[in-house]
N, CA, C and O atoms as a GROMACS GRO file, in nm:
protein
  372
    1UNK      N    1  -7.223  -1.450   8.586
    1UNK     CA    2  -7.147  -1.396   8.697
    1UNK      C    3  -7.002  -1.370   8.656
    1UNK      O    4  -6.943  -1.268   8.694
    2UNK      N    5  -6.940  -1.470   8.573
    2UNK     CA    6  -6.766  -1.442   8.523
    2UNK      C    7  -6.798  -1.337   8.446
    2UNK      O    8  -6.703  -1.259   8.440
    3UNK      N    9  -6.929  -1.288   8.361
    3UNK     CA   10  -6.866  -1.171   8.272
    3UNK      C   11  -6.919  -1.053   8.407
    3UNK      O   12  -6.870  -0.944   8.379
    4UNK      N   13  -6.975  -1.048   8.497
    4UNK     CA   14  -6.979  -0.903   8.551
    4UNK      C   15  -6.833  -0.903   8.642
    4UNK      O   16  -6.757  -0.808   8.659
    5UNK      N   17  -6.825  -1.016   8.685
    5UNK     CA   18  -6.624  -0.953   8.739
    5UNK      C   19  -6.535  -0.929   8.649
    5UNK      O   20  -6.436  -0.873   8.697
    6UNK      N   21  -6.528  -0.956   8.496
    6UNK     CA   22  -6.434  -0.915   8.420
    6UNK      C   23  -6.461  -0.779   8.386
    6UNK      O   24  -6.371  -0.704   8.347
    7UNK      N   25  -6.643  -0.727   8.406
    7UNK     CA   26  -6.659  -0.614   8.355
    7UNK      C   27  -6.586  -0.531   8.474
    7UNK      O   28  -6.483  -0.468   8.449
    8UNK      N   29  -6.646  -0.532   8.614
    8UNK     CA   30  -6.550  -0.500   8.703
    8UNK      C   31  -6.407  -0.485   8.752
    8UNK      O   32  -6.355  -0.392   8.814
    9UNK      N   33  -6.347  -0.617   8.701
    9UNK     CA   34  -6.221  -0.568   8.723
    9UNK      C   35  -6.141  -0.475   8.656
    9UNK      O   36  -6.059  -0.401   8.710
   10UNK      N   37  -6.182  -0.482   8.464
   10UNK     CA   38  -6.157  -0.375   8.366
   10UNK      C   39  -6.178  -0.265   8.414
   10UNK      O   40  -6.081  -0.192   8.431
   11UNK      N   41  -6.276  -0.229   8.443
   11UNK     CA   42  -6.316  -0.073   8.488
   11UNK      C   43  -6.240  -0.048   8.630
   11UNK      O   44  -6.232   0.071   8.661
   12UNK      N   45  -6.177  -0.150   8.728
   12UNK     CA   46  -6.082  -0.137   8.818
   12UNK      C   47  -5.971  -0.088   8.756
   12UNK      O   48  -5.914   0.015   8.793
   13UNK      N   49  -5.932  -0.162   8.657
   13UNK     CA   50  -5.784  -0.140   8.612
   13UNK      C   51  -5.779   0.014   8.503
   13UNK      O   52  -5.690   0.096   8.477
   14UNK      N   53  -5.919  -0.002   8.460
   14UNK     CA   54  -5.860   0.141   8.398
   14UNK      C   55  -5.909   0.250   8.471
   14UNK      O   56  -5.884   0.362   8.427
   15UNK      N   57  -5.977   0.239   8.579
   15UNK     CA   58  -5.944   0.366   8.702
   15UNK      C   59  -5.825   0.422   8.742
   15UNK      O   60  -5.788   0.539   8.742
   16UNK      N   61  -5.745   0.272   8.790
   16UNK     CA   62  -5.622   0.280   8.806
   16UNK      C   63  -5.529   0.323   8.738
   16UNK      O   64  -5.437   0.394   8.780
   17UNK      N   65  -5.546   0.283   8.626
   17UNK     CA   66  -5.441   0.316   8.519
   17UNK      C   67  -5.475   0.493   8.472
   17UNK      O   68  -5.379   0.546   8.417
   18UNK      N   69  -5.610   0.588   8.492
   18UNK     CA   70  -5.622   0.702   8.453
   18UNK      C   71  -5.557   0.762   8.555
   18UNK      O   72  -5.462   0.828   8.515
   19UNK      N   73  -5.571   0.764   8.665
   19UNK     CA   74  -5.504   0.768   8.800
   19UNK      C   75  -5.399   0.769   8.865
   19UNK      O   76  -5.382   0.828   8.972
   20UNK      N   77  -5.300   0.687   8.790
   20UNK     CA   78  -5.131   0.694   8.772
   20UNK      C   79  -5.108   0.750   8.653
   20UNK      O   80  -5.003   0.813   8.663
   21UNK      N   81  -5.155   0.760   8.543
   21UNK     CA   82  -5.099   0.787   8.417
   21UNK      C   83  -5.099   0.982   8.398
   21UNK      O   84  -5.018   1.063   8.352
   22UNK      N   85  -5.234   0.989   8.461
   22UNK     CA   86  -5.272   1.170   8.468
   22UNK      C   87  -5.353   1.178   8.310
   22UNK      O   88  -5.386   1.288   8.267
   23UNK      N   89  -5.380   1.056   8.231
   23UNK     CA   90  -5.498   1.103   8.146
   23UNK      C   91  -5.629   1.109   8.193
   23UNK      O   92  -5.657   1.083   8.311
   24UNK      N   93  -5.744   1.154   8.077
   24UNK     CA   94  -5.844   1.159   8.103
   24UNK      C   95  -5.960   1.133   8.050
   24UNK      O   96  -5.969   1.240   7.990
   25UNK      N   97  -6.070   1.070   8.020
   25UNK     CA   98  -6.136   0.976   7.923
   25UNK      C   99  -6.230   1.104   7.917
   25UNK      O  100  -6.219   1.196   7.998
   26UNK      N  101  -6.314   1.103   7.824
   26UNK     CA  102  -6.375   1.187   7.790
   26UNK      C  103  -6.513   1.162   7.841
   26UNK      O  104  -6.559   1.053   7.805
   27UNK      N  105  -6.584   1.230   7.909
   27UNK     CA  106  -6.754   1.240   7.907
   27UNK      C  107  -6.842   1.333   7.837
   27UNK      O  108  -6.954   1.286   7.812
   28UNK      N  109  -6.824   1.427   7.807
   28UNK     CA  110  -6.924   1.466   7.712
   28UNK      C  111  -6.894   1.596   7.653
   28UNK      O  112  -6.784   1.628   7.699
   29UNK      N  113  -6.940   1.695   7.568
   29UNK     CA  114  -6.881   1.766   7.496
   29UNK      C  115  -6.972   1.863   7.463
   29UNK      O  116  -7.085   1.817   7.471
   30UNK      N  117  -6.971   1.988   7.428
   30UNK     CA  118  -7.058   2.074   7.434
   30UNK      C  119  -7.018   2.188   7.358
   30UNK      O  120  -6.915   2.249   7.386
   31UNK      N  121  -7.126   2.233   7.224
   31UNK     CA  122  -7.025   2.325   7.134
   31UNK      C  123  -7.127   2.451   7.193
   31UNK      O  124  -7.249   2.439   7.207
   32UNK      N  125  -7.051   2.567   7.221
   32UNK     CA  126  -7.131   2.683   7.239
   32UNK      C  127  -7.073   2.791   7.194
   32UNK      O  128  -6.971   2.845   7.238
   33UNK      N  129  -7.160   2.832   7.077
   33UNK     CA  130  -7.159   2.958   6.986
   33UNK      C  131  -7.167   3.052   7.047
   33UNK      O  132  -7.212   3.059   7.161
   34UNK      N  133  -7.113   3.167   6.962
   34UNK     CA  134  -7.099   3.320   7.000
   34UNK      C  135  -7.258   3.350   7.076
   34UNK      O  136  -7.361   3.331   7.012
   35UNK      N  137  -7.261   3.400   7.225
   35UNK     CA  138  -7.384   3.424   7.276
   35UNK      C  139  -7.458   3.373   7.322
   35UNK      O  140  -7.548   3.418   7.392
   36UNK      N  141  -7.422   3.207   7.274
   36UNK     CA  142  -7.490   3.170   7.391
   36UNK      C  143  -7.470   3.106   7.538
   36UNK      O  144  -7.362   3.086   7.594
   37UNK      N  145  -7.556   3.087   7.570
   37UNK     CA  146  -7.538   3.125   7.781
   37UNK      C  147  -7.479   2.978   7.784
   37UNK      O  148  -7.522   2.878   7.727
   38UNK      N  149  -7.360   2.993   7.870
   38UNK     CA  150  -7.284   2.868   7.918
   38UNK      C  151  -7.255   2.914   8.036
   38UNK      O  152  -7.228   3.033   8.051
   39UNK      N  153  -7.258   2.803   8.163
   39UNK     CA  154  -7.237   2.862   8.324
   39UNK      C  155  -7.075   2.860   8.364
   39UNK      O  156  -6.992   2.769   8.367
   40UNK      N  157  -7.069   2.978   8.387
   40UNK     CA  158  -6.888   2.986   8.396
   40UNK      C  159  -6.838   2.903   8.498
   40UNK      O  160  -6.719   2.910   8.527
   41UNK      N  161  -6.907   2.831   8.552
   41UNK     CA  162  -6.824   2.776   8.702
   41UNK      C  163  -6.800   2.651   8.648
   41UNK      O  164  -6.731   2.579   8.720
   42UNK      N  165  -6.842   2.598   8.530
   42UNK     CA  166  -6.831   2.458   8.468
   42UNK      C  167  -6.673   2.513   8.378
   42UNK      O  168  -6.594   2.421   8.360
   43UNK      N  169  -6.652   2.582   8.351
   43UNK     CA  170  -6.536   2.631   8.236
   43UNK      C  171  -6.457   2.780   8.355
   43UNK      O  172  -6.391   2.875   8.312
   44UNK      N  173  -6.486   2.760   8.476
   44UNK     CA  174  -6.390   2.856   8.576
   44UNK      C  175  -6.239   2.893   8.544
   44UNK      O  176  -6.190   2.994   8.595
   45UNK      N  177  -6.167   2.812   8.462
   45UNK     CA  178  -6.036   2.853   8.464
   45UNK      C  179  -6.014   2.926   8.306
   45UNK      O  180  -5.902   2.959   8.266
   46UNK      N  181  -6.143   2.945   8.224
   46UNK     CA  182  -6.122   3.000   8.141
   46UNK      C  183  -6.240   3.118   8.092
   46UNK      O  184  -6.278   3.139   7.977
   47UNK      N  185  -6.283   3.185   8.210
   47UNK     CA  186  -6.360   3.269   8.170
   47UNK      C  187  -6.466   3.273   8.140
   47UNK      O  188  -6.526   3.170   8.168
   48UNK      N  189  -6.566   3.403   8.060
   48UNK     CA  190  -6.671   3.359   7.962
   48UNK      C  191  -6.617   3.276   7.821
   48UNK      O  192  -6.521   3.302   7.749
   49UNK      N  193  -6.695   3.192   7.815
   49UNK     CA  194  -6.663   3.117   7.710
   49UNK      C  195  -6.746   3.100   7.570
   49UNK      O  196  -6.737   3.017   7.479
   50UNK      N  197  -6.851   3.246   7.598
   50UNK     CA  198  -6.955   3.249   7.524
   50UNK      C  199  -6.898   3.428   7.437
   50UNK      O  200  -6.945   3.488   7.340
   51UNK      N  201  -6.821   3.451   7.499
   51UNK     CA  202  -6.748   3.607   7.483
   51UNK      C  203  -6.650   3.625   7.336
   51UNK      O  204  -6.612   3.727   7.280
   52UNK      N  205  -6.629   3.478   7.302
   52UNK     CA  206  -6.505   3.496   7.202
   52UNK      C  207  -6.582   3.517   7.063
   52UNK      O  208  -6.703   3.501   7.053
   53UNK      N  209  -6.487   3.560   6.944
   53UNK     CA  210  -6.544   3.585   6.863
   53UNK      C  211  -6.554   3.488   6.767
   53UNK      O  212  -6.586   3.529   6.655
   54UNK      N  213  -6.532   3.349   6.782
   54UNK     CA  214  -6.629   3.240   6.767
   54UNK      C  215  -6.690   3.133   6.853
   54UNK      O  216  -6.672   3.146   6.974
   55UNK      N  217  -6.741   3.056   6.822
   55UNK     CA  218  -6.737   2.919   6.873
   55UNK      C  219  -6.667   2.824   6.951
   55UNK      O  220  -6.568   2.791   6.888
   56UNK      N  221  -6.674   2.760   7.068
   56UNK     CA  222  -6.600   2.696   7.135
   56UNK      C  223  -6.647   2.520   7.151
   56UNK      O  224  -6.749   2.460   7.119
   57UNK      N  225  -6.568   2.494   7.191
   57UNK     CA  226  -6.581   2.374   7.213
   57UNK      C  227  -6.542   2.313   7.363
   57UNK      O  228  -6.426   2.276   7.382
   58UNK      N  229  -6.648   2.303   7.478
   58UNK     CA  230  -6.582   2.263   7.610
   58UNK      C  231  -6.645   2.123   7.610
   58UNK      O  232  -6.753   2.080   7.572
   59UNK      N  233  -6.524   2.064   7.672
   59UNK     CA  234  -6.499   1.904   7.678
   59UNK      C  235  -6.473   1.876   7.844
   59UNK      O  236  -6.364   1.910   7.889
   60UNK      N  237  -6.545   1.834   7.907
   60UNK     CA  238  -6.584   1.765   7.991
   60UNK      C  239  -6.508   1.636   8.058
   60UNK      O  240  -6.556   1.540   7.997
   61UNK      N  241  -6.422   1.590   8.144
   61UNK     CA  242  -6.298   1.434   8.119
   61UNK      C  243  -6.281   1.413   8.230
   61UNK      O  244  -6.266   1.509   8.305
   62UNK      N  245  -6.279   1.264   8.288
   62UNK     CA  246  -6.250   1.225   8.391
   62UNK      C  247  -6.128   1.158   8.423
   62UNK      O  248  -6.105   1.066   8.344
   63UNK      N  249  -6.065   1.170   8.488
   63UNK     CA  250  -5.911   1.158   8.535
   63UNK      C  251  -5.880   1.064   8.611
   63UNK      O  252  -5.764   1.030   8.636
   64UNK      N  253  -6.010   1.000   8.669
   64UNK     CA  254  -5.971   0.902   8.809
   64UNK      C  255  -5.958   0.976   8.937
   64UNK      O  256  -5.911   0.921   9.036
   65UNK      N  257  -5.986   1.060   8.937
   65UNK     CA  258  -6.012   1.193   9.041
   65UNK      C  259  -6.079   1.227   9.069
   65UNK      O  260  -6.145   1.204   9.170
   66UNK      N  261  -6.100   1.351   8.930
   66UNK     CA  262  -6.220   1.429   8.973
   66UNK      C  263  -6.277   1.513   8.835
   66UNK      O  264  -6.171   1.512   8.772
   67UNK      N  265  -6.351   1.568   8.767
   67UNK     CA  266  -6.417   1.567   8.640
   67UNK      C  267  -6.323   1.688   8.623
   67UNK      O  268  -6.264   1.724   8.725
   68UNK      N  269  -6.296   1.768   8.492
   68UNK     CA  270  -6.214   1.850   8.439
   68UNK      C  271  -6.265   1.888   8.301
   68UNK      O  272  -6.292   1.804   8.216
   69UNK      N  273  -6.282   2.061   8.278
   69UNK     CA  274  -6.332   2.100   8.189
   69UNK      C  275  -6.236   2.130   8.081
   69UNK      O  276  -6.120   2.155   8.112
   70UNK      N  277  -6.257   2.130   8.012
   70UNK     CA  278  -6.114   2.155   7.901
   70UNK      C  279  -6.201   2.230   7.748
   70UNK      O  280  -6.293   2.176   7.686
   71UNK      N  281  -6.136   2.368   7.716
   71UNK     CA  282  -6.200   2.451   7.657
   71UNK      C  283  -6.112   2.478   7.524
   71UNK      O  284  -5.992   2.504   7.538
   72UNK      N  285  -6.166   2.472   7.406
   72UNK     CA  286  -6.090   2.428   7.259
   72UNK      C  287  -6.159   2.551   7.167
   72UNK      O  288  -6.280   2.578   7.172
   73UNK      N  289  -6.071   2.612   7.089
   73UNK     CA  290  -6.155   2.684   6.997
   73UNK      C  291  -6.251   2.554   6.871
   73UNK      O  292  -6.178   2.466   6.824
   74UNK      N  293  -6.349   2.552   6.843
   74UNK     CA  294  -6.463   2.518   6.714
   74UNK      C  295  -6.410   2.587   6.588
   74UNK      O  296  -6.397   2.708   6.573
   75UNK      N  297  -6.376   2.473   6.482
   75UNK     CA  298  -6.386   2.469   6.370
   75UNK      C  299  -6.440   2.389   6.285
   75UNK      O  300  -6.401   2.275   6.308
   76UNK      N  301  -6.526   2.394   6.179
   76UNK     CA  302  -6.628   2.272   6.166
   76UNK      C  303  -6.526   2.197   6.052
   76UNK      O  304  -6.568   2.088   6.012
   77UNK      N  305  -6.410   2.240   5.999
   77UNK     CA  306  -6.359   2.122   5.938
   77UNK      C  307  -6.168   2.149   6.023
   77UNK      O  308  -6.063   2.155   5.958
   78UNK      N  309  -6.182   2.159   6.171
   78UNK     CA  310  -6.065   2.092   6.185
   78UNK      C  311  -5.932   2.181   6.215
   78UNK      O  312  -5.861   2.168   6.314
   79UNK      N  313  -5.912   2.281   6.102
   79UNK     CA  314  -5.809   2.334   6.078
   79UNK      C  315  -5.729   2.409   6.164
   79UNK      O  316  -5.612   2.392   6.199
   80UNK      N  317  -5.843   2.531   6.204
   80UNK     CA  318  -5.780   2.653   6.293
   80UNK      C  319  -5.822   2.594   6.471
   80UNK      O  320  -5.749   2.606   6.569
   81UNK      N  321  -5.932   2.544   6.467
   81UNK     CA  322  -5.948   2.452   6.590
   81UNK      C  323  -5.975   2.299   6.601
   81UNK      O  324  -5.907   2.231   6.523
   82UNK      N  325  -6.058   2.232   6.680
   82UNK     CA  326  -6.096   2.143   6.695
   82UNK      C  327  -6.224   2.116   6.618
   82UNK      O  328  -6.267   2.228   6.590
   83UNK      N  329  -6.295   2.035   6.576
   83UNK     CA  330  -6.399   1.963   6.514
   83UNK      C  331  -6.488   1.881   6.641
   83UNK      O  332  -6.609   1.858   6.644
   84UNK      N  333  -6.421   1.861   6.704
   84UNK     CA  334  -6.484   1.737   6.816
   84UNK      C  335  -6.355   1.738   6.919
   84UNK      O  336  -6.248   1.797   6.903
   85UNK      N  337  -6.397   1.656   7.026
   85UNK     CA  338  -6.310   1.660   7.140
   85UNK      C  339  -6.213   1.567   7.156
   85UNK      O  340  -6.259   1.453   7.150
   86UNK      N  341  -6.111   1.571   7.172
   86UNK     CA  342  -5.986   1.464   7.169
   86UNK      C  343  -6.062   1.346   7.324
   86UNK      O  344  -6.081   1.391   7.437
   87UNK      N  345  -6.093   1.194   7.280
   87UNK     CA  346  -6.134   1.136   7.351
   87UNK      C  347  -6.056   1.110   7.467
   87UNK      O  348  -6.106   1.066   7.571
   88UNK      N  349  -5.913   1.140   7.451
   88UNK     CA  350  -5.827   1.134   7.560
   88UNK      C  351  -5.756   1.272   7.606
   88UNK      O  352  -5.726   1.368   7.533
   89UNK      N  353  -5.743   1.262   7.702
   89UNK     CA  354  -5.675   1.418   7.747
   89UNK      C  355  -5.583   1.442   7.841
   89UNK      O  356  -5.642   1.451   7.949
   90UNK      N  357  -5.461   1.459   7.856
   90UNK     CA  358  -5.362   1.501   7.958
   90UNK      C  359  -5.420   1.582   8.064
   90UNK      O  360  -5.485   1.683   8.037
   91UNK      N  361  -5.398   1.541   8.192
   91UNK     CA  362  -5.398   1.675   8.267
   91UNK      C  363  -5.309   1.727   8.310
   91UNK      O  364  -5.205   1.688   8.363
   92UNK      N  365  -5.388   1.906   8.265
   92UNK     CA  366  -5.240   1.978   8.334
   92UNK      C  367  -5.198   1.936   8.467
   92UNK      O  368  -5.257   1.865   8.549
   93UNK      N  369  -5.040   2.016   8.473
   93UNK     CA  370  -5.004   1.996   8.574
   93UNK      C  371  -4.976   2.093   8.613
   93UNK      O  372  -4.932   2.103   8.728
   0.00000   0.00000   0.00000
């Protein structure tokens, strides 16, 4: 019983803390190549996201709010874009 209220109260405090702070923890991540079908209402503030002339990377993050899509160019080592999704994320303001 003491470890499910510590698990509870942690996950209290870092609600709280995503919630005042305006970051955003990451839930899941999704690489979609030139063409293929991705539903624009999940990535709405950035268009087709299947249109560019490479690879993207949309990242998925919860804020203590409300879920937030966040859209990165794909590079598989890093350089000109992302590799993977930054596990933490600012939200705009």
């Amino acid at each position: 019983m003491k470890i499910l209220k510590t698990v509870i109260y942690g996950l209290l405090l870092l609600w709280i803390l995503l919630v005042l702070t305006g970051w955003g923890v990451l839930l899941s991540e999704t690489k979609v190549s030139k063409g293929d079908r991705y539903p624009a209402a999940v990535a709405k503030d950035y268009g087709e996201v299947n249109n560019d002339d490479g690879a993207a990377l949309v990242c998925k993050y919860f804020d203590g709010r409300s879920l937030l899509s966040k859209v990165f160019w794909y590079s598989p080592n890093g350089i000109l874009g992302k590799s993977s999704c930054p596990v933490w994320n600012k939200r705009d303001s």
